[in-house]
KEVEX-723611 format. One record per residue (C-alpha): residue number from 1; residue in three letters; x, y, z. Coordinates in nm, 3 decimals. Each point is the difference from the previous one (the first is absolute). Last residue first. Layout:
<nodes>
+-----+-----+---------+---------+---------+
|   n | res |      xx |      yy |      zz |
+-----+-----+---------+---------+---------+
| NUM | ALA |       X |       Y |       Z |
...
+-----+-----+---------+---------+---------+
</nodes>
This chain:
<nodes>
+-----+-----+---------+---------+---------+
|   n | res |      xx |      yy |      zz |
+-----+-----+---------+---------+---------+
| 250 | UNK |  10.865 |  21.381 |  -6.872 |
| 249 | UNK |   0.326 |   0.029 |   0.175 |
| 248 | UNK |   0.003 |  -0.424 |   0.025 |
| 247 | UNK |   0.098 |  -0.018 |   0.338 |
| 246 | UNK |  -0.261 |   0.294 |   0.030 |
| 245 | UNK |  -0.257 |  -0.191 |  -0.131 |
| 244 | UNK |   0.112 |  -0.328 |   0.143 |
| 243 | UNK |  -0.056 |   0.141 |   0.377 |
| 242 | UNK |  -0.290 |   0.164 |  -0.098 |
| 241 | UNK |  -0.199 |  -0.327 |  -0.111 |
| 240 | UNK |   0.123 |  -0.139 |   0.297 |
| 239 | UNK |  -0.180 |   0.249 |   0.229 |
| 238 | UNK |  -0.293 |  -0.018 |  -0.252 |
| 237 | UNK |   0.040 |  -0.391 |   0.136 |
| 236 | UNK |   0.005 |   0.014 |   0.323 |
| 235 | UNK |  -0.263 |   0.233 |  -0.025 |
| 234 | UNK |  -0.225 |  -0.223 |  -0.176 |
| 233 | UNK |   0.065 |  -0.302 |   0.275 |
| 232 | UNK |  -0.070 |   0.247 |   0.320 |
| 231 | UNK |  -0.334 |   0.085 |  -0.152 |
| 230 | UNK |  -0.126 |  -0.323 |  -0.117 |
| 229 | UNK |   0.093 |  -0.079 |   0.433 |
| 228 | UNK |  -0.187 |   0.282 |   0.065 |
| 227 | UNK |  -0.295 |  -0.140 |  -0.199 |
| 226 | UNK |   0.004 |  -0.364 |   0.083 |
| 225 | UNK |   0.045 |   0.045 |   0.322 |
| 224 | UNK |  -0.349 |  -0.028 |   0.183 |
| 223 | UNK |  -0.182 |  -0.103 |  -0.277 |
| 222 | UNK |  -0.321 |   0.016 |  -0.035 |
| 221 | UNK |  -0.113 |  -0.343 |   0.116 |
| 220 | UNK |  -0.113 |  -0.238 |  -0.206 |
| 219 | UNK |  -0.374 |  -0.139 |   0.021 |
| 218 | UNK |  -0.191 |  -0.272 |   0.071 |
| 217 | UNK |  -0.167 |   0.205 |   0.300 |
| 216 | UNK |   0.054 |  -0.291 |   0.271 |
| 215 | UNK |   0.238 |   0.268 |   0.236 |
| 214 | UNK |   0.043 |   0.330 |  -0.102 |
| 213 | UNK |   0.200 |   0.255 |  -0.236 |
| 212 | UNK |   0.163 |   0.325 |  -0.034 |
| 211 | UNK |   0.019 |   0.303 |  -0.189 |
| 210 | UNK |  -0.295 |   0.000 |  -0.101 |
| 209 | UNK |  -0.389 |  -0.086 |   0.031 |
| 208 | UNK |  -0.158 |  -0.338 |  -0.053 |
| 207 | UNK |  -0.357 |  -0.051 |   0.075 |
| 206 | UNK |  -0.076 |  -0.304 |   0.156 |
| 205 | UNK |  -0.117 |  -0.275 |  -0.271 |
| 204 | UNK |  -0.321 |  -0.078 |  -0.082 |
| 203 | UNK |  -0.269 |  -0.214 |   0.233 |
| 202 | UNK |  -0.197 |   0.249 |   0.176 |
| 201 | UNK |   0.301 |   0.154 |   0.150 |
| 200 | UNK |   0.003 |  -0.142 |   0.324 |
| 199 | UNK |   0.226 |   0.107 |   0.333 |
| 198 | UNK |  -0.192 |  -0.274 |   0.156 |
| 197 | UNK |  -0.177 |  -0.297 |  -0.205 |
| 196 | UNK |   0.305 |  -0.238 |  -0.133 |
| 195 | UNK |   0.150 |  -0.009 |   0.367 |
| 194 | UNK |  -0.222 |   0.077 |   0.316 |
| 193 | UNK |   0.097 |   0.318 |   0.153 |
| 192 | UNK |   0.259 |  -0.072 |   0.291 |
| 191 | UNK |   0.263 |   0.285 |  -0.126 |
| 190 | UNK |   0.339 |   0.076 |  -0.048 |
| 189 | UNK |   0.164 |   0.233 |  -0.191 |
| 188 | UNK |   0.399 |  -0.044 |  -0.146 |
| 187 | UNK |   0.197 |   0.351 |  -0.078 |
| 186 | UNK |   0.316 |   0.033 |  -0.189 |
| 185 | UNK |   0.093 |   0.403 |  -0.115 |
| 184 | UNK |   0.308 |   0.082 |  -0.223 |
| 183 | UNK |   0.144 |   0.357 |   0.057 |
| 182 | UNK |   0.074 |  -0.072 |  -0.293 |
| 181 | UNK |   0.076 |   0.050 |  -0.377 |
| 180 | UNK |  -0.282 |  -0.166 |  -0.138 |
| 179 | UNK |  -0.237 |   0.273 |  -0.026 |
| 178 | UNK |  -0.009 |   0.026 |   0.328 |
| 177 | UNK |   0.034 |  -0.378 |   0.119 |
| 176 | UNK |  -0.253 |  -0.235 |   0.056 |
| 175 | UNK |  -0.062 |  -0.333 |   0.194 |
| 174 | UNK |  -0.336 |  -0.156 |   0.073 |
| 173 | UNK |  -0.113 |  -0.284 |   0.186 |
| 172 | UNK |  -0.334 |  -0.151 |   0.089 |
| 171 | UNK |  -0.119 |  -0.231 |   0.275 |
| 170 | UNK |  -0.259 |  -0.244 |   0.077 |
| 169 | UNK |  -0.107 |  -0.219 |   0.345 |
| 168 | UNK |   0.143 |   0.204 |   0.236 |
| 167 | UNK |  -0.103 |  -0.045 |   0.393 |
| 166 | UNK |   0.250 |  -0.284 |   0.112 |
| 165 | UNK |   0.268 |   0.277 |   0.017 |
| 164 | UNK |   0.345 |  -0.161 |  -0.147 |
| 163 | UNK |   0.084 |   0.339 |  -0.212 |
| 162 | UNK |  -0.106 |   0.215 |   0.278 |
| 161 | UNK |   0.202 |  -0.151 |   0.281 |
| 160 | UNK |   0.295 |  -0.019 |  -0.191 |
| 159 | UNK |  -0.033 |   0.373 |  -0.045 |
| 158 | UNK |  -0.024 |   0.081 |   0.314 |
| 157 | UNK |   0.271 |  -0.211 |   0.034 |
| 156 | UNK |   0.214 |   0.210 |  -0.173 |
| 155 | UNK |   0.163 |   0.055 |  -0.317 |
| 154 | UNK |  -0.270 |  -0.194 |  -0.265 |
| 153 | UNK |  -0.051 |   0.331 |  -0.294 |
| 152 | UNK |   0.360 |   0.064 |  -0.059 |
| 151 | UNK |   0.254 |  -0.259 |   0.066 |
| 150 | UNK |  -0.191 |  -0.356 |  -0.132 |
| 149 | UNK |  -0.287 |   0.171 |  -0.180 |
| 148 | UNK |   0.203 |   0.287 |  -0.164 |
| 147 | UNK |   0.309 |  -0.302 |  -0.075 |
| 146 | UNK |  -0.255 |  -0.277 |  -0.168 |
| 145 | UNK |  -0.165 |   0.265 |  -0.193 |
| 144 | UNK |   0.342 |   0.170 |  -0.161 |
| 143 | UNK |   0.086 |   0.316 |   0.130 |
| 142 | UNK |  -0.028 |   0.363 |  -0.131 |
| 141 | UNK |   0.200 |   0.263 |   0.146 |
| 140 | UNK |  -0.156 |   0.325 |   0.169 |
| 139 | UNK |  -0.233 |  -0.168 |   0.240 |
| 138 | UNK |  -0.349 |  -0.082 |   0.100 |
| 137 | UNK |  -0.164 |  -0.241 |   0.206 |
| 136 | UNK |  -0.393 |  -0.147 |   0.061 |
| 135 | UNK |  -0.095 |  -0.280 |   0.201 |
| 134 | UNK |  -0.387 |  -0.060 |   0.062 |
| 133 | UNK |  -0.220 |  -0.125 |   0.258 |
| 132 | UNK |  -0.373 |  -0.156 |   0.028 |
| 131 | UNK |  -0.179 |   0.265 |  -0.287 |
| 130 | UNK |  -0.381 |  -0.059 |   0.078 |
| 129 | UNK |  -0.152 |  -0.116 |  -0.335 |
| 128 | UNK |  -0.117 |   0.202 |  -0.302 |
| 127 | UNK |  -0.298 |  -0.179 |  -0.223 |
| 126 | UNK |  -0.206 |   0.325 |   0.057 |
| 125 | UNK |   0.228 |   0.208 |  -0.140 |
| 124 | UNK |   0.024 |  -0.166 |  -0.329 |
| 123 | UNK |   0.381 |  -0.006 |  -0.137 |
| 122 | UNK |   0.053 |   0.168 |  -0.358 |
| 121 | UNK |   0.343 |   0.075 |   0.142 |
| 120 | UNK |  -0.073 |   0.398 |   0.020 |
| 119 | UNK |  -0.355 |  -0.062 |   0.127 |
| 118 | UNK |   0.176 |  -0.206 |   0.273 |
| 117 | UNK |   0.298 |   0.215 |   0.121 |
| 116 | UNK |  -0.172 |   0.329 |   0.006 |
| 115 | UNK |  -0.351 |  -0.015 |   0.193 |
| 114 | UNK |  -0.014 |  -0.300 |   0.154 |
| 113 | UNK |   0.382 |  -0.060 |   0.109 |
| 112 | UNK |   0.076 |   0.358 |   0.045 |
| 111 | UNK |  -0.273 |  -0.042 |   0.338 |
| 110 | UNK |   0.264 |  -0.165 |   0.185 |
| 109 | UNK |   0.278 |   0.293 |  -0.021 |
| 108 | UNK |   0.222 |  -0.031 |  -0.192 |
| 107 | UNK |   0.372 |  -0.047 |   0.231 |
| 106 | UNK |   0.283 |   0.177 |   0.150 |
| 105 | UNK |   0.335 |  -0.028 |   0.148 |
| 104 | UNK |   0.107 |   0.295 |   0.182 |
| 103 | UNK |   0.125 |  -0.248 |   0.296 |
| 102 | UNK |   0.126 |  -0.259 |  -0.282 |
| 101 | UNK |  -0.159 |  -0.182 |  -0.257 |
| 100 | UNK |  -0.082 |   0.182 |  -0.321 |
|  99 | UNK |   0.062 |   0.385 |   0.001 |
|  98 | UNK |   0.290 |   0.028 |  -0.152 |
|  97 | UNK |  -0.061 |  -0.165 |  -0.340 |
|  96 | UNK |  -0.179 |   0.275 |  -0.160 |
|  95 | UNK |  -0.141 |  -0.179 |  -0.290 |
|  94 | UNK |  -0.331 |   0.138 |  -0.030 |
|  93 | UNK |  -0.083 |  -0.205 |   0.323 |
|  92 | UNK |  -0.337 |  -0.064 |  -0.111 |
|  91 | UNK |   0.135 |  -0.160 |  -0.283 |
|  90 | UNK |   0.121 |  -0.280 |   0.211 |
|  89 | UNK |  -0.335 |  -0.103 |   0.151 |
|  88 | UNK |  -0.131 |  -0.010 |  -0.378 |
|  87 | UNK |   0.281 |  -0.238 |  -0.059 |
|  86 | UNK |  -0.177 |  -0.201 |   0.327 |
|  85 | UNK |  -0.377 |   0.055 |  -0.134 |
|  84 | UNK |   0.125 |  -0.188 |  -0.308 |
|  83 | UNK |   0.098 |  -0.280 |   0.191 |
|  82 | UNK |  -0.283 |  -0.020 |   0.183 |
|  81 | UNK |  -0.176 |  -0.031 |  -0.314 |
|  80 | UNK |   0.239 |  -0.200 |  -0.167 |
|  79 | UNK |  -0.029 |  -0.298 |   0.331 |
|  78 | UNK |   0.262 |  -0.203 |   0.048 |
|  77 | UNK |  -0.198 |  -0.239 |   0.213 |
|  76 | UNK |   0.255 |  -0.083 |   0.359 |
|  75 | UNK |   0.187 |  -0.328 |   0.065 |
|  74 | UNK |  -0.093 |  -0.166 |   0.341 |
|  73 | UNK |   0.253 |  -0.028 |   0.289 |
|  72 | UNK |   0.247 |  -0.254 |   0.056 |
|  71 | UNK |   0.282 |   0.188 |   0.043 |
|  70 | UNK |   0.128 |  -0.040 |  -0.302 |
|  69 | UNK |  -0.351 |   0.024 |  -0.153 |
|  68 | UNK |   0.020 |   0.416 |   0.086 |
|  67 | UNK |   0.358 |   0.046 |  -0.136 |
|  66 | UNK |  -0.108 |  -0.144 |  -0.268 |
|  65 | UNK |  -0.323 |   0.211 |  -0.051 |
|  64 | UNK |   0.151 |   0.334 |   0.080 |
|  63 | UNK |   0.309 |  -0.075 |  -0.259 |
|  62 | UNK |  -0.265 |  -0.120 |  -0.239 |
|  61 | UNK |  -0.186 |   0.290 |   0.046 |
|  60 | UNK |   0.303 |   0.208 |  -0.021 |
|  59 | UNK |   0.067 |  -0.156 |  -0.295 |
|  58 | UNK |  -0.273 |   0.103 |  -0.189 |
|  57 | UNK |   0.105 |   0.350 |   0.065 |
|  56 | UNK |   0.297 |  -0.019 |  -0.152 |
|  55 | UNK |  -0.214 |  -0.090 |  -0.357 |
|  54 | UNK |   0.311 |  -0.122 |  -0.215 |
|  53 | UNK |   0.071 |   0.295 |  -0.219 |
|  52 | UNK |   0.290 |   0.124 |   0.189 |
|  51 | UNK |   0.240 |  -0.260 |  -0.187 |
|  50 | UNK |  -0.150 |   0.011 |  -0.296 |
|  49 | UNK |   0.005 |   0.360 |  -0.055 |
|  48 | UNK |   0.385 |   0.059 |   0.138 |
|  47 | UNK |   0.047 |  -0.357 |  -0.316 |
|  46 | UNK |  -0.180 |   0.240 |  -0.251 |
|  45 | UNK |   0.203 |   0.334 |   0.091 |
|  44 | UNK |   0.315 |  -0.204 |  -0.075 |
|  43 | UNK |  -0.073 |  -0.119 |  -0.334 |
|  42 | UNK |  -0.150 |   0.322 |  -0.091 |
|  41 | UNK |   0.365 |   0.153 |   0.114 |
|  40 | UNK |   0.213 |  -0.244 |  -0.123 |
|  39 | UNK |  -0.183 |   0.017 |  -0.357 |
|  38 | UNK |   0.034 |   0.407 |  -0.001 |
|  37 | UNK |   0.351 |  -0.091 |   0.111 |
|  36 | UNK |   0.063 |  -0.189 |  -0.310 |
|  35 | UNK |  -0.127 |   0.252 |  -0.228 |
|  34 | UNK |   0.195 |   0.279 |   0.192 |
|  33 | UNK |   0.290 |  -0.153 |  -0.069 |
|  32 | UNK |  -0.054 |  -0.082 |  -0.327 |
|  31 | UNK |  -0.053 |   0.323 |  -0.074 |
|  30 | UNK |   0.307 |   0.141 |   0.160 |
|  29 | UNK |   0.234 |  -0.261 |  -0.183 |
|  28 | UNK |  -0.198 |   0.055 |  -0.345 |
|  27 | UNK |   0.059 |   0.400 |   0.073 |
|  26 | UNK |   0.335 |  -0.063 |   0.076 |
|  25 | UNK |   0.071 |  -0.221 |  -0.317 |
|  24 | UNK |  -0.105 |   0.280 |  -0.151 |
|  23 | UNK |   0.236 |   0.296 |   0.098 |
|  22 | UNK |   0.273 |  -0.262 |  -0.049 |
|  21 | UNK |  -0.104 |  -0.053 |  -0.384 |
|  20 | UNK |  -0.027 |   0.356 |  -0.005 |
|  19 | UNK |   0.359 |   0.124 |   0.149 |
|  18 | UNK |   0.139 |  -0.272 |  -0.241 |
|  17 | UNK |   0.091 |  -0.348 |   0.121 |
|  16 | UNK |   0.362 |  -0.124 |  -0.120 |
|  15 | UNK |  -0.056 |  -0.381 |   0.125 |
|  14 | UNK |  -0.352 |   0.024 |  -0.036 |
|  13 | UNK |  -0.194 |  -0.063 |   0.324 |
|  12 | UNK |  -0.286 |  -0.268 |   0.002 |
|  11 | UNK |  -0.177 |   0.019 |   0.312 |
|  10 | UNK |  -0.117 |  -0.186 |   0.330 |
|   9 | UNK |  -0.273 |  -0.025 |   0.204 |
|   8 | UNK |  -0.102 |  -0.165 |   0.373 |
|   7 | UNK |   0.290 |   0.238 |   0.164 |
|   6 | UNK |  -0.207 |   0.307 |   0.077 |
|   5 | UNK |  -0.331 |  -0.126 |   0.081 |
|   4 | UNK |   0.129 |  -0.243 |   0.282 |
|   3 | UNK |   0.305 |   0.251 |   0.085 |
|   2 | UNK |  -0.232 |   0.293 |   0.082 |
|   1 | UNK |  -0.277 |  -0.230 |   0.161 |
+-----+-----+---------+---------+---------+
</nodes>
């Protein structure tokens, strides 16, 4: 970043250059420099956005559903409301990360999904449909959706065994980090309701709540790196900015 912004100007020097005409040819060198790595910065933070923009939860579902017609086995509804219910699922963990899976692994209890997850998602209680299985992992470092359902949420064949059950006929995905800086949660819920009238919302969209994001909402997720990864670029470059300013002895 340093030698990108650093190098891309150059200056006029007089050949017998007086204290001020060096004195501001330094200034135009330092702000071009930061100028330029403004413009590498916003450049920068737009491609992190794009990149984690792209619903990852979406892609579970498609992840669940090809692995599902791969072995010959029906593709599932991507139902929003179920999805919704499943970020909803995550919250309830208030992002401590240790006690998913595990022997001191724990879980909402049944009743959450009535009186907390629905009216929170918009979702009408009495459309709700028995939950048939669901996968849910957490970790420190954020993976892409093809690597937390490949490594992450499928690592047994207990797991096998509920992704090719016969019993689902609909499932939802979320994913969600805290505040985008991890732990980052994935979870995927099941169910055998019967697709475009369970998990209902009268007809408008789920209700959308951040961070995070969920399966057949039309929307972009939050972001799961965009922000620390803004962060890291800025101080590269007040770290730069330093460098030249005492290089300089301003």
């Amino acid at each position: 970043t340093f030698f990108l912004c650093s190098t891309a100007s150059f200056f006029y020097i007089p050949t017998h250059p007086t204290p001020t005409d060096i004195f501001s040819t330094e200034m135009a060198m330092l702000q071009w420099f930061l100028l330029l790595c403004i413009f590498f910065i916003s450049a920068s933070a737009a491609k992190v956005q794009t990149k984690v923009t792209d619903n990852p939860a979406d892609k579970l579902v498609a992840a669940v559903n090809s692995n599902r017609t791969a072995n010959k086995l029906s593709s599932l509804y991507s139902n929003p409301g179920l999805a919704c219910l499943a970020l909803q699922y995550i919250k309830a963990y208030g992002g401590d990360c240790k006690v998913v899976g595990g022997p001191d692994g724990k879980k909402p209890a049944e009743s959450e999904f009535a009186q907390e997850f629905a009216p929170n998602c918009g979702v009408q209680a009495s459309s709700l449909a028995q939950i048939t299985g669901r996968f849910l992992a957490c970790q420190s470092k954020y993976a892409e959706p093809s690597e937390a359902f490949n490594d992450i949420l499928i690592r047994n064949t207990k797991s096998l065994d509920i992704l090719y059950s016969k019993n689902h006929t609909e499932v939802g995905a979320a994913v969600s980090g805290s505040g985008g800086g991890g732990p980052y949660f994935w979870c995927v819920l099941f169910s055998n309701g019967k697709p475009k009238s369970s998990f209902s919302t009268g007809g408008v969209e789920p209700k959308v709540s951040r961070p995070g994001c969920f399966s057949g909402s039309n929307d972009q997720c939050s972001g799961a790196n965009s922000f620390s990864q803004t962060i890291y670029l800025w101080t590269i470059t007040v770290g730069a900015s330093v460098v030249l300013l005492y290089a300089l002895g301003v």
